[in-house]
C-alpha positions as a printed NumPy array, in Angstrom:
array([[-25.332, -16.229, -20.688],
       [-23.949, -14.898, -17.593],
       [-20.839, -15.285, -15.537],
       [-21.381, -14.802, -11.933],
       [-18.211, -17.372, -10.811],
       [-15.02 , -17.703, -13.049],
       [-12.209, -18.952, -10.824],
       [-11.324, -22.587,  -9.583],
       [-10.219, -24.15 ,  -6.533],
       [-11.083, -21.602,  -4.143],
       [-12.811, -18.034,  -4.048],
       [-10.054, -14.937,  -4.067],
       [-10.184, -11.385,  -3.589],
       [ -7.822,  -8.84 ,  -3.88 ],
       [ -6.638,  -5.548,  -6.139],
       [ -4.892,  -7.96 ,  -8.259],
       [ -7.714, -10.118,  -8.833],
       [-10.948,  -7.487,  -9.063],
       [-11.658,  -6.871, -12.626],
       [-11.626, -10.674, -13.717],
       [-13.155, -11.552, -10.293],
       [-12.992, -14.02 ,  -7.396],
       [-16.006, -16.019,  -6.86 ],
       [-16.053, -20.001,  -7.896],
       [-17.862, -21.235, -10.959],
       [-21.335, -19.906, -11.778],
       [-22.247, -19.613, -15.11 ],
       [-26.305, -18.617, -16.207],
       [-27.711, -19.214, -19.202],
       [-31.41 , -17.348, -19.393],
       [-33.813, -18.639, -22.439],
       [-37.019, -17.305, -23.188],
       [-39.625, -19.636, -21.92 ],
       [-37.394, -22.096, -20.23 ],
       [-36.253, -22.825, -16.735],
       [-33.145, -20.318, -15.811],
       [-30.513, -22.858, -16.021],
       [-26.929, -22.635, -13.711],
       [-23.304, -24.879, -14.9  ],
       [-22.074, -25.241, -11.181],
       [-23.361, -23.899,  -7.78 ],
       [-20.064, -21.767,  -6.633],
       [-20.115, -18.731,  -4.859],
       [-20.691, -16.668,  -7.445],
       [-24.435, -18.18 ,  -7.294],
       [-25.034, -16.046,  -4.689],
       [-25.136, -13.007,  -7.318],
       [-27.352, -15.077,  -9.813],
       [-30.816, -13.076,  -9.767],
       [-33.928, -15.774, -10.149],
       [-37.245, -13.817, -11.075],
       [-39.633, -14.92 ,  -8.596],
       [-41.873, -18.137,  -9.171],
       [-39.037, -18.955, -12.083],
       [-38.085, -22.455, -12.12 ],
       [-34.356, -23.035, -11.68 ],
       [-31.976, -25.972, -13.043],
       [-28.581, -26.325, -11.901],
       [-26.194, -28.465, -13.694],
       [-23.434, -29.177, -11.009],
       [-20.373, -30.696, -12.505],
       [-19.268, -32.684,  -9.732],
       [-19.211, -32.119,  -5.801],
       [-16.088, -30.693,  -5.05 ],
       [-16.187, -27.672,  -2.731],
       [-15.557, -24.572,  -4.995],
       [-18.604, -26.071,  -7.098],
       [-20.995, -26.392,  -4.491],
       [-20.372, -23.719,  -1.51 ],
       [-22.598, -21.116,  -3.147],
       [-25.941, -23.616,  -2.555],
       [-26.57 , -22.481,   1.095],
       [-26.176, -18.888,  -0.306],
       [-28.405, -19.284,  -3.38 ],
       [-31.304, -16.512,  -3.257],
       [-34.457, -18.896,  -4.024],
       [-33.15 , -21.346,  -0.855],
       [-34.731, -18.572,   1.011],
       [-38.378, -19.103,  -0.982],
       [-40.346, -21.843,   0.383],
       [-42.078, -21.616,  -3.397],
       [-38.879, -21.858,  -5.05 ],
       [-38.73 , -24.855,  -7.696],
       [-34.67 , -26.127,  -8.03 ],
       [-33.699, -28.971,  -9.771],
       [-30.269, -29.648,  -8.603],
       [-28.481, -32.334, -11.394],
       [-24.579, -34.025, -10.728],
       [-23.141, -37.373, -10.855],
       [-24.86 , -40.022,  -9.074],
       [-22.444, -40.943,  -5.966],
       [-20.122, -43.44 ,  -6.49 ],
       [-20.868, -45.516,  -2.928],
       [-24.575, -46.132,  -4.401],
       [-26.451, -43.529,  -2.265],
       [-28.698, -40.761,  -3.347],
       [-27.874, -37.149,  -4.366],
       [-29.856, -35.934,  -1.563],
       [-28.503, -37.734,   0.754],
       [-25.034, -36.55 ,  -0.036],
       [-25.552, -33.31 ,  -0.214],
       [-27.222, -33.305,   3.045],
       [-23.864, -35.203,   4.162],
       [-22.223, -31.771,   3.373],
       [-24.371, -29.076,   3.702],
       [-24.41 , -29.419,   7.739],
       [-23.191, -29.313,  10.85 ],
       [-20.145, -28.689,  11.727],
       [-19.265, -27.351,   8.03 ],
       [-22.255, -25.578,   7.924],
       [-24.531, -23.918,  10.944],
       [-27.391, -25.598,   9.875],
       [-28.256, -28.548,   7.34 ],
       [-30.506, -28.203,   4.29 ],
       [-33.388, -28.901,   6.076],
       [-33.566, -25.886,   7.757],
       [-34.212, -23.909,   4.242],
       [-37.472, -22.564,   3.122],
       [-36.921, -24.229,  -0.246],
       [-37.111, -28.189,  -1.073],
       [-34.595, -28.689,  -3.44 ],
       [-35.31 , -32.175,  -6.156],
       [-31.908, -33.399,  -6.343],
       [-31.169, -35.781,  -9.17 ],
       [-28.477, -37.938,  -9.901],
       [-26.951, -38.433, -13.193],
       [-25.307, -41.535, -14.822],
       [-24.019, -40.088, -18.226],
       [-25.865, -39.666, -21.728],
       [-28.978, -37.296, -22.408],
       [-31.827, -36.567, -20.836],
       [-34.521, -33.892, -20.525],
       [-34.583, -31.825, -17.404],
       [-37.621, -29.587, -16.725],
       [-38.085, -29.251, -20.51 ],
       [-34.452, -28.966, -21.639],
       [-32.434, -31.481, -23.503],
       [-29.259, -32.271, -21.351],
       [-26.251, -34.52 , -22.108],
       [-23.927, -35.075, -19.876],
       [-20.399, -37.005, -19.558],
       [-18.06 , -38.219, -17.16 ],
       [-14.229, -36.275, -17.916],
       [-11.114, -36.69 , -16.535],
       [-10.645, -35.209, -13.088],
       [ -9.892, -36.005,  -9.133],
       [-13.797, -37.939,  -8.526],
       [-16.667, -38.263, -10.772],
       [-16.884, -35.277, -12.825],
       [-18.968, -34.413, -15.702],
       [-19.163, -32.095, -18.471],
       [-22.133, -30.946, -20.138],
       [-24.331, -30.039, -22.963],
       [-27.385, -27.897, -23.482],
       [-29.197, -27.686, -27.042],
       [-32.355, -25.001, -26.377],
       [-34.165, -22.273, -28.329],
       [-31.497, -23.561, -31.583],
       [-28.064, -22.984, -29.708],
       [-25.793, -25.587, -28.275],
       [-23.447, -24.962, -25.093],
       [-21.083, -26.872, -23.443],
       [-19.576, -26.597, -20.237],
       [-15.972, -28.304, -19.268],
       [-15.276, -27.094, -15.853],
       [-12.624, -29.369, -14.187],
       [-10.718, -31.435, -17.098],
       [ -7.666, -33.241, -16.844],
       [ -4.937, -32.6  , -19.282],
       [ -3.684, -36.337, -20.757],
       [  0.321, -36.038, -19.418],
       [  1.19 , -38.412, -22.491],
       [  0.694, -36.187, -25.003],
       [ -2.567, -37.786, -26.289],
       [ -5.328, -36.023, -27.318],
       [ -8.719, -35.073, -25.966],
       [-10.991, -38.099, -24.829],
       [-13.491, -38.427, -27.863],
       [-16.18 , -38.576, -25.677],
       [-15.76 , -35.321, -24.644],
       [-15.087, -34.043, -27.779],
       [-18.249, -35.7  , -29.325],
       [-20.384, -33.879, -26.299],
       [-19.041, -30.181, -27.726],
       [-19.362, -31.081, -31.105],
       [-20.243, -27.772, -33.239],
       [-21.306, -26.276, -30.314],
       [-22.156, -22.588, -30.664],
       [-20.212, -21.869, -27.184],
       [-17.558, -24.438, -25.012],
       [-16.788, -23.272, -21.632],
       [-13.618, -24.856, -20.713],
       [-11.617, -25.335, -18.129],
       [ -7.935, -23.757, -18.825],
       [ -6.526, -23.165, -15.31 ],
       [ -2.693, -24.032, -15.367],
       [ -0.135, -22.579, -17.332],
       [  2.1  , -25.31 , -18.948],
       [  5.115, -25.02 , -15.924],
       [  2.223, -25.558, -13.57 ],
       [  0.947, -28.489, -15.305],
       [  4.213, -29.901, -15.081],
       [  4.253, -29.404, -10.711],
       [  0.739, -30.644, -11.38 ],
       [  0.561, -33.53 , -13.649],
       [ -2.524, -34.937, -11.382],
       [ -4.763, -32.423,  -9.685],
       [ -7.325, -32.468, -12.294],
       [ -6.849, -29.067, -14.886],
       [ -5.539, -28.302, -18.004],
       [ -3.796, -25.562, -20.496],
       [ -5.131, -22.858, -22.507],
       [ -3.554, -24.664, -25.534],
       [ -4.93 , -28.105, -24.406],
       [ -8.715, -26.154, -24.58 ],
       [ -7.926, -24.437, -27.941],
       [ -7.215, -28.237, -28.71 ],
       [-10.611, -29.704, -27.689],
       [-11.997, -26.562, -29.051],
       [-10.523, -27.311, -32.782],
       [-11.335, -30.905, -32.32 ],
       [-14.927, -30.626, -31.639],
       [-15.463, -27.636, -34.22 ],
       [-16.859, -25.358, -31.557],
       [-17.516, -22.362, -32.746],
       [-16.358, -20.043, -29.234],
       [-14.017, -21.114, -26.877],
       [-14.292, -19.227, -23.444],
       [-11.559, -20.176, -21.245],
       [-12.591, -20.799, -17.589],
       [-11.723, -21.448, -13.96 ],
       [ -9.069, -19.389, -13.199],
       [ -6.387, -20.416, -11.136],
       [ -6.803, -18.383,  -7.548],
       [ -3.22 , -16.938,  -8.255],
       [ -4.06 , -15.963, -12.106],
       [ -3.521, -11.691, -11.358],
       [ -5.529, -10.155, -13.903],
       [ -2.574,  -8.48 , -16.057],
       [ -1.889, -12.294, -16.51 ],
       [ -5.529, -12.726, -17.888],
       [ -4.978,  -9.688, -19.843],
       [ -2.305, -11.26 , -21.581],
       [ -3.873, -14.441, -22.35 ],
       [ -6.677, -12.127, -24.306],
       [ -3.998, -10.436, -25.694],
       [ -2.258, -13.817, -27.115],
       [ -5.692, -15.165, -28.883],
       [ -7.299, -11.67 , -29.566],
       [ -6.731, -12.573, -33.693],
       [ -7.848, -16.2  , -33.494],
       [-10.9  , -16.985, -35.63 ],
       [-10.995, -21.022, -35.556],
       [-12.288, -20.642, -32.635],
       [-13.426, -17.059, -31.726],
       [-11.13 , -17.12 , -28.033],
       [-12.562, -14.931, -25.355],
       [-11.202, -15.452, -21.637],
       [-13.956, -15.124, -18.688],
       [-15.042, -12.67 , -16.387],
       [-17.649, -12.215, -13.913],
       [-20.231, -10.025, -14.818],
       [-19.569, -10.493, -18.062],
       [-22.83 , -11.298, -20.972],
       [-22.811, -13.193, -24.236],
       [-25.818, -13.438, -26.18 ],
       [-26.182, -16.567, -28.114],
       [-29.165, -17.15 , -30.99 ],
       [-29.904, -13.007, -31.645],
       [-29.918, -11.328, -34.531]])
C-alpha cells in the first residue's frame, strides 16, 4: 500500500508542510493478480503509476472536492485502453454516478468535460453492504459526515483493509457507530480519518472530522490490528505530525503510525 494523498480539505504546499506532504487523499493498494485498487481520487492520484493495460478500481468515499479533483489528472484518463472502475455512493437525488460526475467534471470548473478523455470510465454507484468489484470483495458503509459518505473494506490475497476518510466525531460523547466498527473489524490495517485536534473539534463540532483519540477509539473497538491516522488538516505543519508520532510511538494495541505521502506498507509478506 501506497500513499500518494494524505491531507484533507484542500491540497497545501509549503516548507512547513513538505515532508508529510500536500496532495488530497490517494491511497494504493497493489495485489498480485488483482486490479490496482485506489481509496479516493485526490490529487495525489496524479502520482499513482498504473502499469499499462492494468485494470484500475477506485473506491471514492464520497464526492466532495478534495476526493475527486485528481480524476481529470489521473494518468490512464489519457489511455483510450485504460479499464477504470470508478465506485462511490449512489446520488442521493436518484440519478446515476455518471451523470454526476459529468455534472462536475466540466465546464466552467473544468476546461473540458469527461467526454473529451481518451478513457471511458464505468462508474458505479454504491448503496452500502458487500459486493465484488472486478474480482475483489468490497464492503462498503455509509459514516457520519457533511453528504453521503462511505467507508470501506477490502479482504484480498488474506489481508483486510479499511479505509475511514471523512468521519464525524459523535459531540455527545458516544461512541463509534457499530456499523462502522463492524466494517474494520480485525482488520489487518484501518486508515482513519484523524484531522482535528480536540480545541478544533470544539470550533468544529459539525464539519465532518474527528480526533486522533476518537480513531485510536474505533481502532480498539474494532480490534484492528494498525491504525494509520489520515487526512491531515491543511494547517497540520509537520513538527505537529512529528509530535503526534512521537505521542503513540510505544502503543502496541494498535500499532499507531501517522501518514505520509510516499510512504509503503507491506501487508501479507513474510
Amino acid at each position: 500500500m501506497t500513499f500518494h494523498g494524505v491531507r484533507g480539505s484542500t491540497a497545501c504546499h509549503g516548507e512547513e508542510t513538505a515532508r508529510y506532504g500536500g496532495n488530497t487523499s490517494c491511497v494504493v493498494v497493489d495485489a498480485p493478480d488483482q486490479p490496482l485498487i485506489l481509496f479516493d481520487l485526490g490529487t495525489g492520484s496524479r502520482y499513482a503509476s498504473v502499469a499499462a493495460g492494468r485494470e484500475v478500481l477506485c473506491l471514492v468515499t464520497h464526492l466532495h472536492w478534495d476526493h475527486i479533483q485528481g480524476l481529470p489528472f489521473f494518468p490512464p484518463m489519457l489511455d483510450g485502453d485504460s479499464r477504470i472502475t470508478v465506485c462511490a455512493p449512489s446520488p442521493l437525488d436518484g440519478g446515476s454516478l455518471d451523470e454526476t460526475m459529468a455534472s462536475i467534471i466540466r465546464a466552467p470548473m473544468f476546461p473540458v468535460g469527461l467526454d473529451a478523455f481518451p478513457a471511458r470510465p464505468d462508474f458505479v454507484g454504491l448503496d452500502g453492504g458487500s459486493v465484488v468489484i472486478s474480482g475483489v470483495s468490497v464492503s462498503s458503509v455509509e459514516v457520519s459526515h457533511v453528504g453521503k459518505t462511505f467507508g470501506y473494506r477490502l479482504d484480498v490475497c488474506g489481508v483486510s483493509v479499511a479505509y475511514v476518510s471523512d468521519h464525524q466525531q459523535p459531540m455527545d460523547g458516544s461512541g463509534p457507530d457499530p456499523k462502522v466498527v463492524d466494517v474494520c473489524r480485525g482488520v489487518d490495517l484501518l486508515i482513519h480519518d484523524s484531522q482535528y485536534t480536540a480545541a478544533e473539534l470544539a470550533s468544529r463540532p459539525d464539519w465532518g472530522h474527528c480526533t486522533p483519540e476518537f480513531a485510536i477509539e474505533v481502532a480498539r473497538a474494532s480490534g484492528a490490528k494498525h491504525l494509520v491516522m489520515f487526512h491531515h488538516d491543511p494547517d497540520r505543519t509537520d513538527r505537529q505530525l512529528d509530535d503526534l508520532v512521537e505521542a503513540h510511538r510505544d502503543s502496541v494495541e494498535p500499532r499507531i503510525t501517522v501518514a505520509r505521502e510516499g510512504a509503503s506498507i507491506a501487508l501479507g509478506v513474510g
